[in-house]
N, C-alpha and C positions, 0 to 999 in steps of 0.2 A: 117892757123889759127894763128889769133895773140895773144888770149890767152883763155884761159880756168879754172874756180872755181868751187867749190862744196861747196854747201853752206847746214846747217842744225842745226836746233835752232838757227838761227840769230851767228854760229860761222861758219869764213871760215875752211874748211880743207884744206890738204895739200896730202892725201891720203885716197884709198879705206879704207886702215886698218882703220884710226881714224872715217871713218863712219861706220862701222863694228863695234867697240870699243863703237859710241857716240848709237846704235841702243843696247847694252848690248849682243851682238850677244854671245855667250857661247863658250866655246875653242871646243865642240865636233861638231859644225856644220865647215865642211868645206870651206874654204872661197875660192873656186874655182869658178872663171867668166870669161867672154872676155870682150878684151875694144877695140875701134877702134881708132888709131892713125892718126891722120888727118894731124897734124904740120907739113909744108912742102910739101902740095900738092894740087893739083888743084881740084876742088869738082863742078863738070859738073852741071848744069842745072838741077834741078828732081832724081836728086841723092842722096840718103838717106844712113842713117849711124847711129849705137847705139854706144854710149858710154859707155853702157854697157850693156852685153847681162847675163844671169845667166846659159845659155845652160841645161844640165840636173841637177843642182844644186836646185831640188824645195825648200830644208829646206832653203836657203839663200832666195830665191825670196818669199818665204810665209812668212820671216821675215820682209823683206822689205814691202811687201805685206798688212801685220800686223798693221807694226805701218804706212802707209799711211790712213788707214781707221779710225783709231784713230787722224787722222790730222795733225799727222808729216810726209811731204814729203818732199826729199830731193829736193834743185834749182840748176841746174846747170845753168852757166854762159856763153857762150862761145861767142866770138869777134874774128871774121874778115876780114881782108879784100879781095877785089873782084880783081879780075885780071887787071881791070879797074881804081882800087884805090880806093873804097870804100869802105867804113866799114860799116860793117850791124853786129848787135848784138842779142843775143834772149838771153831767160829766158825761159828754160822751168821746170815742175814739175812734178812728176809720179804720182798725184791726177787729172790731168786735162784729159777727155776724149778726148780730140782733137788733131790736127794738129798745134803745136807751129810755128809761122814763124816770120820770122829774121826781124828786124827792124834797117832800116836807121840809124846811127849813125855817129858821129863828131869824133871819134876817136875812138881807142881801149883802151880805159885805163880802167881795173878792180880794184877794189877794193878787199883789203883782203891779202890773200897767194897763192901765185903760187902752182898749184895744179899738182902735178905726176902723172899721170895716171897709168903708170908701175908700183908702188911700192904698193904691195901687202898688 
């Protein structure tokens, strides 16, 4: 993967926490998830993968849940390249019922903050 964003009310983040933070999420809901780490590895043919999963955390995922219904869904960003050398980019949203798929690109360059996925 060559790079990765999360994007929400037209500001980039830099972490789960500041969408956790920008969502008003309250200090008594736990903010325990999984992420899937991809940087650095070959991603086969028909191979799927969440960047983020909420596992049994339903109060986190009915917040997120929440404000998507309300019209705020978070975008993530992610770019890149094929084993071949091409770069393929997508945009996907947690409002869209469907199957996001990656689109051809000229490079990987994002726009915004580099985003951590590890930092909680």
């Amino acid at each position: 993967m060559e790079g990765f964003q999360l994007q929400f009310r037209d500001k980039y983040l830099s972490t789960y926490r500041e969408l956790w933070d920008a969502l008003a999420a309250p200090d008594s809901i736990q903010r325990n998830y999984g992420t899937t780490s991809i940087g650095n590895r070959t991603i086969q043919a028909g191979e799927s993968f969440s960047f983020l999963r909420f596992n049994d955390n339903y109060t986190l995922a009915q917040l997120l849940y929440d404000r998507i219904n309300n019209g705020e869904s978070p975008t993530f960003y992610v770019c890149y390249r094929s084993v071949f050398k091409d770069y393929y980019r997508l945009e996907a949203t947690y409002d869209s019922n469907s199957f996001d798929v990656a689109e051809p690109a000229e490079n990987c360059t994002l726009t915004g903050d580099a985003f951590d996925s590890r930092s909680y």
